[in-house]
C-alpha angles and dihedrals in degrees: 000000000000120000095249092057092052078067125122108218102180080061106051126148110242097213129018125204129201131188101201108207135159092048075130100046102043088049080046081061104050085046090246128130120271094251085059085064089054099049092052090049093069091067083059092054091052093036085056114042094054078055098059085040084054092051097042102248111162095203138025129173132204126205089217096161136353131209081256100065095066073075094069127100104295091238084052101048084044098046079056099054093056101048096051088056080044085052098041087051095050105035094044087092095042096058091037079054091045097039093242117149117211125234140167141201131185136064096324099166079075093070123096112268093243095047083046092052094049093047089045088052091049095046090060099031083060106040109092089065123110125190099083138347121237107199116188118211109206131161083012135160122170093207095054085044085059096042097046081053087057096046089052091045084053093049093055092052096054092046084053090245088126139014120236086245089053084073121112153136092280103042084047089050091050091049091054115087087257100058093120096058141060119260113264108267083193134035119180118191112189128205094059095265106134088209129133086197092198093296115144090334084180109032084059100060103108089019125131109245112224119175118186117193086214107110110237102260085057093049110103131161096281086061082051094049084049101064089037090061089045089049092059089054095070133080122232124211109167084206103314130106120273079237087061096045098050 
C-alpha cells in the first residue's frame, strides 16, 4: 500500500505549512555553491505541492524568504531574486495543470519591481484555481505581520470603524495576511533545526509541530505523506482532556 493511500481523508490537515531549510547545506556538501541548493529546491516545491493536490489538501504554505534574509550575501540575495522570476515563469503552467492558485504574504513592496510584476501576473493568471491554494511567503516576518495588524486595527479605532472593546482573536486573525485562510494544523520544518524561525507566530498556535532531518532539495511528496500520516496519529486536544475529545 502507497503512502497516499495509508491516508486518512476524512482527517486531512486544511492548510500545511512548511518551513524549507538546508537548500545551503545540502549545495556545501556537494561542494557547490549555496544558490545550487536553491535551484534544486524548487524540484522539491513542485515535488511537493502536486503532492498536497494529490492528497486533497486545500492550502499549503512555503516559507520561501524571510525579512531576514535581506541580511544574506548581496550575490546571493540577487541570484534569488532571479531565480524566483526564473521559477514564477516556469511553474505558472504546472500549477494552472494541477488547479493550484498562487498567493503571497509578506513585505512585498521589498521585491524587485520586476520579481514583483511576475508574481503579481501568476497570481492572476491563477486565481481563478481551485484545488488547493499555494501561498508564498517572501519578505516575510511574522512579527512585523503582527505589528503592522495592530497598526490597521488602531487605525480603525481612531477613524471610529471599531471600538477598543470590538477588538478579539478573530478581528485580529482577519487582520493578519492570512485572514482569508484557516490556521496551519501542521507545520514541517525540514534540516533538523526545531526552530519556528518567525514564521505565522499566531496562525501555529494550536498547530501540530513535524521536523524531518532530510535537507529541503531531497523533500518530495512521500516526506509530506509521511508527516500527514504522523499527524493523524496524534491526538489533539486543543486543551481539553482526551476524555473530553473522544
Amino acid at each position: 500500500m502507497s503512502l497516499l493511500d495509508q491516508i486518512d481523508k476524512n482527517k486531512l490537515p486544511k492548510h500545511v505549512a512548511v518551513i524549507m531549510d538546508g537548500n545551503g547545506r545540502w549545495a556545501k556538501e556537494k561542494g557547490k555553491l549555496r544558490v545550487f541548493g536553491h535551484q534544486n529546491g524548487v524540484v522539491a516545491v513542485r515535488d511537493t505541492v502536486e503532492g498536497a493536490v494529490a492528497a486533497g489538501i486545500p492550502f499549503i504554505t512555503l516559507y520561501a524568504f524571510s525579512t531576514e534574509n535581506w541580511n544574506r550575501p548581496k550575490l546571493e540575495v540577487m541570484a534569488l531574486m532571479e531565480l524566483l522570476v526564473a521559477t514564477i515563469n516556469k511553474e505558472t503552467k504546472t500549477l494552472m495543470d494541477n488547479g493550484v492558485r498562487l498567493n503571497a504574504i509578506g513585505n512585498l513592496s521589498l521585491l524587485p519591481e520586476r520579481c514583483r510584476r511576475q508574481l503579481e501576473e501568476a497570481i492572476h493568471k491563477t486565481s481563478a484555481n481551485s484545488r488547493c491554494t499555494l501561498t508564498l511567503a517572501l519578505s516575510y516576518s511574522s512579527r512585523w505581520e503582527i505589528v503592522e495588524a495592530a497598526k490597521k486595527l488602531a487605525q480603525k479605532v481612531q477613524e471610529g470603524d471599531i471600538a477598543p472593546d470590538d477588538i478579539n482573536e478573530q478581528l485580529f486573525s482577519e487582520s493578519l495576511t492570512t485572514g482569508d485562510m484557516p490556521d496551519p494544523e501542521l507545520m514541517i520544518r525540514t534540516s533538523g533545526e526545531f526552530r519556528i524561525s518567525n514564521y505565522l507566530l499566531w496562525q501555529l498556535a494550536y498547530a501540530e509541530l513535524y521536523f524531518t532531518q532530510k535537507l529541503w532539495p531531497d523533500f518530495r511528496r512521500e516526506d509530506l505523506y509521511e508527516a500527514i500520516i504522523d499527524y493523524q496519529k496524534r491526538e489533539r486536544r486543543f486543551g481539553m482532556t482526551s476524555e473530553q475529545v473522544n
